[in-house]
C-alpha positions as CSV (number, residue, x, y, z in Angstrom):
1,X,0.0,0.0,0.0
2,X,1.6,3.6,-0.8
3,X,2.3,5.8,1.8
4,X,-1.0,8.1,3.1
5,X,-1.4,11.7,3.3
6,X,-2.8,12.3,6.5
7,X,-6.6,12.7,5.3
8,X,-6.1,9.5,4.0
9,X,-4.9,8.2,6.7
10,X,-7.6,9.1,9.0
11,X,-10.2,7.5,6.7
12,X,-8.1,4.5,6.6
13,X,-8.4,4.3,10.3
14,X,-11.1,5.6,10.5
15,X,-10.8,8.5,12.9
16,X,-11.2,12.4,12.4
17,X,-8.3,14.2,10.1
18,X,-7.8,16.9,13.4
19,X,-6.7,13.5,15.5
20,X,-3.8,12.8,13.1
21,X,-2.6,16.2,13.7
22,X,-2.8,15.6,17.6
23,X,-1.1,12.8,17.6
24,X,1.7,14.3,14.7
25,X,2.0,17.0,17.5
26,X,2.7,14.7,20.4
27,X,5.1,12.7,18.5
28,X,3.2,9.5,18.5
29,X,2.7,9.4,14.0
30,X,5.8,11.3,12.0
31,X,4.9,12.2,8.4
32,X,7.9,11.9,5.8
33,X,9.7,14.7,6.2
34,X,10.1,15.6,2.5
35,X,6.1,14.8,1.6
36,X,4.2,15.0,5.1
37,X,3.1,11.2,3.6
38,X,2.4,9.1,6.2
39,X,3.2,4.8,6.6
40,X,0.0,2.8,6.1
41,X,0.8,0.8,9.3
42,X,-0.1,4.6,11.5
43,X,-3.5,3.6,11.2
44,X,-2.3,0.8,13.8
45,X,-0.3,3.3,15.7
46,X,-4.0,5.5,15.4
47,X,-5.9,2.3,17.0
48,X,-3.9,1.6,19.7
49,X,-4.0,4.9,20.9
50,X,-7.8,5.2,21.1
51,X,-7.9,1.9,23.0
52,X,-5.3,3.5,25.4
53,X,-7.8,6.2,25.9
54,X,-10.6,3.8,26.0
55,X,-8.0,1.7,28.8
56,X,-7.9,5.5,30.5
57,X,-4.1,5.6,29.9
58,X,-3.3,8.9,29.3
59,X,-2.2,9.7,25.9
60,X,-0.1,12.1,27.1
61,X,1.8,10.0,28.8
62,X,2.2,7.6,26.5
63,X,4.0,10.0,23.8
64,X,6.9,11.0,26.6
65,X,7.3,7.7,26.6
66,X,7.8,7.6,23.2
67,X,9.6,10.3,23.1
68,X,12.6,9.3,25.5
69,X,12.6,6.1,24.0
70,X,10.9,3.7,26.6
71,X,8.4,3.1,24.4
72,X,7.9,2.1,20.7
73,X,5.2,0.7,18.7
74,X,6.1,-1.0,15.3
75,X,3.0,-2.3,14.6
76,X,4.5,-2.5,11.3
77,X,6.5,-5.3,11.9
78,X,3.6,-8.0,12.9
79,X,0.5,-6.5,11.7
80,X,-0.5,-5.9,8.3
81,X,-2.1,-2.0,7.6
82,X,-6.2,-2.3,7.9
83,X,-7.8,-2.4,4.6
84,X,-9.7,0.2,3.4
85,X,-13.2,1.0,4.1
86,X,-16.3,0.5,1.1
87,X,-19.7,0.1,1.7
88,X,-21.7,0.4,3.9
89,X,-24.0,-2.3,4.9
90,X,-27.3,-1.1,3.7
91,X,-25.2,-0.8,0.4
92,X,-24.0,-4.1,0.0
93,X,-27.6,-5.5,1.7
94,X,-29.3,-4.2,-1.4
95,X,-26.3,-5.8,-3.5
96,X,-27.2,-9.1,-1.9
97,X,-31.1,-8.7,-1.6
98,X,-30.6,-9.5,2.3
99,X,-31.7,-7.9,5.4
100,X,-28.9,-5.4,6.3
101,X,-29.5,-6.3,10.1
102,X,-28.6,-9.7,9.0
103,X,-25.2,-8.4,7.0
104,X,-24.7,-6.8,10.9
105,X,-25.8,-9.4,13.0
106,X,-22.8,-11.8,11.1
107,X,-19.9,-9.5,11.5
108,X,-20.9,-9.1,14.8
109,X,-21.3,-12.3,15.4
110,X,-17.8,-13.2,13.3
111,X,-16.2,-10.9,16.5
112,X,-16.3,-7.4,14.7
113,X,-19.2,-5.0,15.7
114,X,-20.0,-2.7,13.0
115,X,-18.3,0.3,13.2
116,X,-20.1,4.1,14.2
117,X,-20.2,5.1,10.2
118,X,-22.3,1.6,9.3
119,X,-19.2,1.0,6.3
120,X,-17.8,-1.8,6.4
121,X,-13.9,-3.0,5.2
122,X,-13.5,-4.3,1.6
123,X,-12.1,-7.9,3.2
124,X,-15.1,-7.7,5.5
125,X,-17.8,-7.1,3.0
126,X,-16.2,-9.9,0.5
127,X,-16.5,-12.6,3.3
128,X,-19.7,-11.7,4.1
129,X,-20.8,-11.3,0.4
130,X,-19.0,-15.4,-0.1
131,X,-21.5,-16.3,3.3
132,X,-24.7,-15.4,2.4
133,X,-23.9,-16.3,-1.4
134,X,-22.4,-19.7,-0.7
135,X,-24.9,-21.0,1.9
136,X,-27.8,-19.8,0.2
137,X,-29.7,-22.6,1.3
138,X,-29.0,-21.8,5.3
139,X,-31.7,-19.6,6.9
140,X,-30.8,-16.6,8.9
141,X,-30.5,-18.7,12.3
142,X,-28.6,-21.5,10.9
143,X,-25.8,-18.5,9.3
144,X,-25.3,-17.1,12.7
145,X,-24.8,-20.1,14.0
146,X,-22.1,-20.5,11.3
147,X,-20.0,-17.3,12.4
148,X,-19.8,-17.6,15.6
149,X,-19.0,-21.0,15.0
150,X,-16.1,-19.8,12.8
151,X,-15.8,-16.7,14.8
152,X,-16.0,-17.8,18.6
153,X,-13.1,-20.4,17.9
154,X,-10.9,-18.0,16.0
155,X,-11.4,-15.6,19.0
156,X,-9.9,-17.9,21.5
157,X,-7.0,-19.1,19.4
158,X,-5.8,-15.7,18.8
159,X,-6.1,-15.1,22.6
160,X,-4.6,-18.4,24.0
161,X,-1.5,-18.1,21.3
162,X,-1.0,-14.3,22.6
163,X,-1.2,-15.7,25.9
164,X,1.4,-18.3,24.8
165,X,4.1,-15.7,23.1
166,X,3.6,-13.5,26.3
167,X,4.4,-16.4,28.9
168,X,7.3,-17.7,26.8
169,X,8.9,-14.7,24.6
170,X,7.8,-11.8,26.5
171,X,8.0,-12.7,30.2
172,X,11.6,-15.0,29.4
173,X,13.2,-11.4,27.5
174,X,11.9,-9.4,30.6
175,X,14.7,-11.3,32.8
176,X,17.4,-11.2,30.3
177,X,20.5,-8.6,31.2
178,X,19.9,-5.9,28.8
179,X,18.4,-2.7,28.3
180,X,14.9,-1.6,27.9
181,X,15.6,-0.7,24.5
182,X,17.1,-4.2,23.5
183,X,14.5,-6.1,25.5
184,X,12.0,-4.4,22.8
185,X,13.9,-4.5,20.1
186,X,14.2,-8.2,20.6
187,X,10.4,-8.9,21.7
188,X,9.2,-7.3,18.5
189,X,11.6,-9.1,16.6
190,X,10.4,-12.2,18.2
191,X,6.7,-11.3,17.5
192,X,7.8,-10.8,13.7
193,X,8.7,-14.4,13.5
194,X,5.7,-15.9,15.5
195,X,3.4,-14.0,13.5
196,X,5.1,-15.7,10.5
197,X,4.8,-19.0,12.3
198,X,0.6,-18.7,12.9
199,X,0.2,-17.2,9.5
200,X,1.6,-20.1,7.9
201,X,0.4,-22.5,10.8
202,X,-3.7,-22.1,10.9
203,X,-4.3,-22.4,7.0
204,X,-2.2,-25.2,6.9
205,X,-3.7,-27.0,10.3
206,X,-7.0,-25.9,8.2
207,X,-6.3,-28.0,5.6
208,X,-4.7,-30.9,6.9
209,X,-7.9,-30.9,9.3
210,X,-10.4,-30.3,6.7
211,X,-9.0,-33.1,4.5
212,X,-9.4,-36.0,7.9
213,X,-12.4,-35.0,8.2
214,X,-14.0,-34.7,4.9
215,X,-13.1,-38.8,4.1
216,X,-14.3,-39.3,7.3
217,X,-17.3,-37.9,6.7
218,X,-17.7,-39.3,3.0
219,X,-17.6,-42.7,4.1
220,X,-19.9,-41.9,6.6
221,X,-22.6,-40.6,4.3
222,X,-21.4,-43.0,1.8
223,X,-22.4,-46.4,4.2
224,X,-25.9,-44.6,4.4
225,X,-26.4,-43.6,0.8
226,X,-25.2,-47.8,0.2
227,X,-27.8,-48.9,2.6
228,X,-30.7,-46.9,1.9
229,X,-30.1,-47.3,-2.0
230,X,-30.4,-50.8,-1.5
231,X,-26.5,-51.5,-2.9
232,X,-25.7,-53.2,0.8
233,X,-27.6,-54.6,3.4
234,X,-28.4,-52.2,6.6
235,X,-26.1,-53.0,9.6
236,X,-26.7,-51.9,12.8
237,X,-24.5,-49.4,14.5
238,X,-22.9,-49.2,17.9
239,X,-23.7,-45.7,19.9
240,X,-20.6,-43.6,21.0
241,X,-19.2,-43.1,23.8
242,X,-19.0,-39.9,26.2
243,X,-16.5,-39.6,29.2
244,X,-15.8,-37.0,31.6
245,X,-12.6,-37.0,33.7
246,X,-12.3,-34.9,36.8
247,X,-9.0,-33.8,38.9
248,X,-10.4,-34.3,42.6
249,X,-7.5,-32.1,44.3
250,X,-7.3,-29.2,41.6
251,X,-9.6,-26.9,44.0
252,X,-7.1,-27.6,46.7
253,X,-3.9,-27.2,44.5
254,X,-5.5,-23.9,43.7
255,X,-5.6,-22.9,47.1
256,X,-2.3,-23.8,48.0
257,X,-0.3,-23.5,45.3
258,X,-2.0,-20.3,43.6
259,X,-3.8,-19.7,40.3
260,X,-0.9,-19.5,37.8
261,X,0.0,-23.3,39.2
262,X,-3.5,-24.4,38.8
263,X,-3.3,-22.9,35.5
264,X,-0.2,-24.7,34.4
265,X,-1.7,-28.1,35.7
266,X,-5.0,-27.4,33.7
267,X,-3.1,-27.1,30.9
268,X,-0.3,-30.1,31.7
269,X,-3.5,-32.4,31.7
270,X,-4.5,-31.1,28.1
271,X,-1.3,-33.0,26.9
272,X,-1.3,-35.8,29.1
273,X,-5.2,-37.1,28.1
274,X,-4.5,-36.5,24.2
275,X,-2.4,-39.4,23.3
276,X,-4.5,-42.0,26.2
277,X,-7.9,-41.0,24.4
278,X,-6.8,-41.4,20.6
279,X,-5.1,-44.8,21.6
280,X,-8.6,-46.0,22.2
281,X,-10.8,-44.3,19.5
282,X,-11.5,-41.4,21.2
283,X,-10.6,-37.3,21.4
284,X,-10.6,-34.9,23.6
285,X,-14.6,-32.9,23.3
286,X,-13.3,-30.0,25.2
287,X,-11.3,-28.3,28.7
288,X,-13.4,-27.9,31.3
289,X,-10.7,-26.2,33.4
290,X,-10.0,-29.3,36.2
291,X,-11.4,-31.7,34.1
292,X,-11.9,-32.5,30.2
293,X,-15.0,-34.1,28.2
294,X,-14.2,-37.1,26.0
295,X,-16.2,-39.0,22.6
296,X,-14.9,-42.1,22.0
297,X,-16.1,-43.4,18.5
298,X,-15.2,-47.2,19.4
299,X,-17.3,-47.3,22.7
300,X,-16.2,-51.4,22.8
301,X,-12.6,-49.7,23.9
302,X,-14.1,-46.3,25.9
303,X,-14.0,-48.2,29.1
304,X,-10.5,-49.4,29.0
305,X,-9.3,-45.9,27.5
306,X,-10.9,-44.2,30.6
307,X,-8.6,-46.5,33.0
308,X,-5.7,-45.6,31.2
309,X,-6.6,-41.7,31.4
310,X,-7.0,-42.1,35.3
311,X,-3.7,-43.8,35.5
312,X,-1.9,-41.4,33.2
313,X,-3.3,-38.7,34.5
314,X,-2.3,-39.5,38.0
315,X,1.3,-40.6,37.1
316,X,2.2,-37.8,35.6
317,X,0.0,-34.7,37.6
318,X,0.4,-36.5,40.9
319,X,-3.7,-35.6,41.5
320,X,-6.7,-37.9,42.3
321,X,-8.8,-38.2,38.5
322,X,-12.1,-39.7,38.2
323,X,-14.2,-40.7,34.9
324,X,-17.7,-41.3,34.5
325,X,-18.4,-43.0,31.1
326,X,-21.7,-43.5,29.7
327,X,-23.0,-44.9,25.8
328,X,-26.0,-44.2,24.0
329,X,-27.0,-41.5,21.1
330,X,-26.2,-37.9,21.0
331,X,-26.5,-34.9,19.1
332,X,-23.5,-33.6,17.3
333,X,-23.7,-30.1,17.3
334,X,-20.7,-27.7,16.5
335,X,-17.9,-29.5,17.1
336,X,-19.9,-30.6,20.5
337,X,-22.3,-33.6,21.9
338,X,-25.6,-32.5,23.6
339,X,-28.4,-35.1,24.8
340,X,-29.5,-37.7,27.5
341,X,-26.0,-39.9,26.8
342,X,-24.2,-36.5,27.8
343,X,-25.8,-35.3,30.9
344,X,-26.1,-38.8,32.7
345,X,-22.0,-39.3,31.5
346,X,-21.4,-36.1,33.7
347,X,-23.2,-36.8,36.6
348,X,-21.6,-40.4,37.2
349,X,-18.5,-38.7,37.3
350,X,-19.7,-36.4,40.0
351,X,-20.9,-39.7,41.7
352,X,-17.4,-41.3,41.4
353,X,-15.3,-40.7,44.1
354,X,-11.3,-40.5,43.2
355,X,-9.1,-43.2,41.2
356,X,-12.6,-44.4,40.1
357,X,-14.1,-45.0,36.5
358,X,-17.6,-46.0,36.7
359,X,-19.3,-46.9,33.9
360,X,-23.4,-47.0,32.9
361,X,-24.6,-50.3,31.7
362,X,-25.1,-49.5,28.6
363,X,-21.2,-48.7,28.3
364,X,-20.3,-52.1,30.1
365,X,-22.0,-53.6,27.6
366,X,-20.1,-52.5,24.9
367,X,-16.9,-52.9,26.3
368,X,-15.0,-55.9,24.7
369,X,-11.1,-55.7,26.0
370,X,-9.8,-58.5,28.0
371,X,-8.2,-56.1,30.2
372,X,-11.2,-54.6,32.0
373,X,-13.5,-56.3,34.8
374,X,-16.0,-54.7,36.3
375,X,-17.9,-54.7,39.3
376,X,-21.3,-53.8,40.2
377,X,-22.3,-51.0,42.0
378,X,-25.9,-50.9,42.4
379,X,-28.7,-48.7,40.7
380,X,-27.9,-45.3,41.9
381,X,-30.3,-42.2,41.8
382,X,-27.9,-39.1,40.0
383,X,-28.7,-35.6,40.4
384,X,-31.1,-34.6,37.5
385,X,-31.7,-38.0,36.4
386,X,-35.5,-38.9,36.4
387,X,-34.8,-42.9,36.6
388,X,-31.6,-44.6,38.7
389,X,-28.7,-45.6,36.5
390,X,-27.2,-49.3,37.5
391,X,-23.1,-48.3,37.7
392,X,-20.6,-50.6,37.1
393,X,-17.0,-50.1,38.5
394,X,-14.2,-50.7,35.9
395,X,-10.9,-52.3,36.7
396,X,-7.6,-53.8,35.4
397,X,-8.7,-57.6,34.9
């Protein structure tokens, strides 16, 4: 992008042309001294200022910064210049014959409120435009649904990996013996390359995640289009699986060891479960902070899988686990599970007590390893269960 004269700048950010001026005075943008021009990456310079004000950091104080040198901002580096504005949305709603609330409600919902002048960016308006146009046959609930699908998840990836580069680049340079000047220098060098690394990183995981789960979801429609075309015969079909392990002590390790321990253990246990659970068929669901919710395709081996989570878990945490496992039908909604199977999974695992899997009947009766006994609790009545639920406790055979 060529360099910005300083009205263009200001609609670039967008912001009015008399606050490019006040911030050339204090020193926080410098036009070219031969053209007054100004670099497209000041529009992030521009931004970060209003959220300082919006922070109540005083700009003011923030430019003598600047201008003795503890403080720099080259946005530049890590962060490509905004694209430019285009239309607005009741412009591009009449464009696509939809409801401009619905254009708004989207790019909302995609993490991006609309902004004060109702125009929208010329990225933003082609994504939305490639929405509505390629799922034409979604209605306006099932398209929300959709961005903040897309949205919500690219939301906390962005957070946690900023989270990440502050805990390991920014917080490891801070103890370093150099200046302030060279710890910046270095951080913003560092923030160069790990910009590089998630630009190239998410399209690719995209892709390699997109293709795994496209053929698996091909053969799965494929073995129903066979049987209901008549080409095979129908077979029948095993239910999944849904687990839920629990750390018994994390409350207590958060009392005596402090949050940023309890933290690090929350997410120690996310690498310890991931390699147990695919072993056996299934995948981690999601974190529930001291505990994690499981699906296990294959619920024959869910039951064994769940033994060697506790044991894993404990091995390597050092903390009391317990799994509740339960089969039967769910709903698949959004990369979750939702449904009877579900709730009745979690509250056995509130009914376990620590070291314990206990699993339903139903899952007991799928289980098939040699390696797994059980023995019978009893039929227990579980919080928000209508009916009791005969339990079974699983051990090592």
């Amino acid at each position: 992008m060529a360099r910005l004269t300083a009205e263009e700048l200001a609609e670039l950010v967008p912001c009015p042309p008399h606050e490019i001026r006040r911030l050339e005075g204090l020193g926080i943008v410098a036009p070219d001294a031969s053209d007054g021009t100004f670099e497209p990456s000041d529009a992030l310079v521009v931004r970060l200022m209003s959220a300082f004000e919006d922070a109540c950091i005083s700009v003011d104080d923030v430019a003598r910064g600047v201008a003795s040198g503890a403080l720099s901002f080259p946005l530049g580096r890590f962060l490509p210049p905004p694209d430019a504005t285009s239309v607005t949305y009741e412009e591009l709603a009449a464009e696509l014959e939809r409801p401009a609330q619905l254009l708004r409600r989207l790019i909302s919902e995609l993490g991006f409120p609309p902004a004060e002048d109702d125009r929208l960016r010329v990225s933003d308006a082609e994504v939305l435009s490639l929405l509505v146009t390629r799922l034409d046959l979604a209605d306006e609930q099932e398209l929300s649904r959709f961005a903040r699908l897309y949205g919500g998840t690219m939301q906390r990836l962005v957070a946690s990996a900023l989270q990440f580069f502050d805990r390991v680049v920014r917080e490891r340079v801070a103890t370093l013996d150099l200046s302030d000047e060279e710890k910046d220098a270095l951080v913003y060098s560092k923030a160069a390359g790990f910009t590089e690394l998630a630009s190239t990183l998410v399209p690719w995981l995209q892709r390699r995640h997109r293709e795994h789960a496209v053929l698996e979801y091909l053969v799965e429609v494929t073995e129903g289009f066979m049987e209901e075309r008549g080409i095979t015969p129908r077979q029948p079909r095993q239910p999944p699986a849904i687990a839920f392990l629990d750390l018994t002590g994390y409350t207590s390790l958060a009392e005596e060891r402090g949050d940023v321990a309890a933290a690090e253990t929350a997410a120690d246990l996310a690498s310890v479960v991931q390699d147990a659970a695919r072993a056996n068929g299934g995948r981690a669901v999601k974190w529930l902070g001291d505990g994690v919710m499981f699906h296990f395709t294959d619920p024959g081996r869910a039951v064994l899988g769940c033994l060697e989570l506790v044991e894993r878990t404990e091995h390597v945490l050092s903390l009391p686990a317990r799994i509740g496992v339960n089969a039967g039908a769910v709903v698949a909604q959004e990369g979750d599970y939702f449904g009877r199977t579900v709730n009745i999974a979690a509250r056995i695992t509130d009914y376990a007590r620590p070291h314990e899997v206990l699993a339903s009947d139903d899952a007991r009766q799928t289980s098939r390893s040699p390696e797994v006994a059980f023995e019978l609790v009893g039929d227990v009545p579980l919080k928000g269960v209508a009916h009791s639920v005969r339990l079974h406790r699983a051990v090592r055979a």
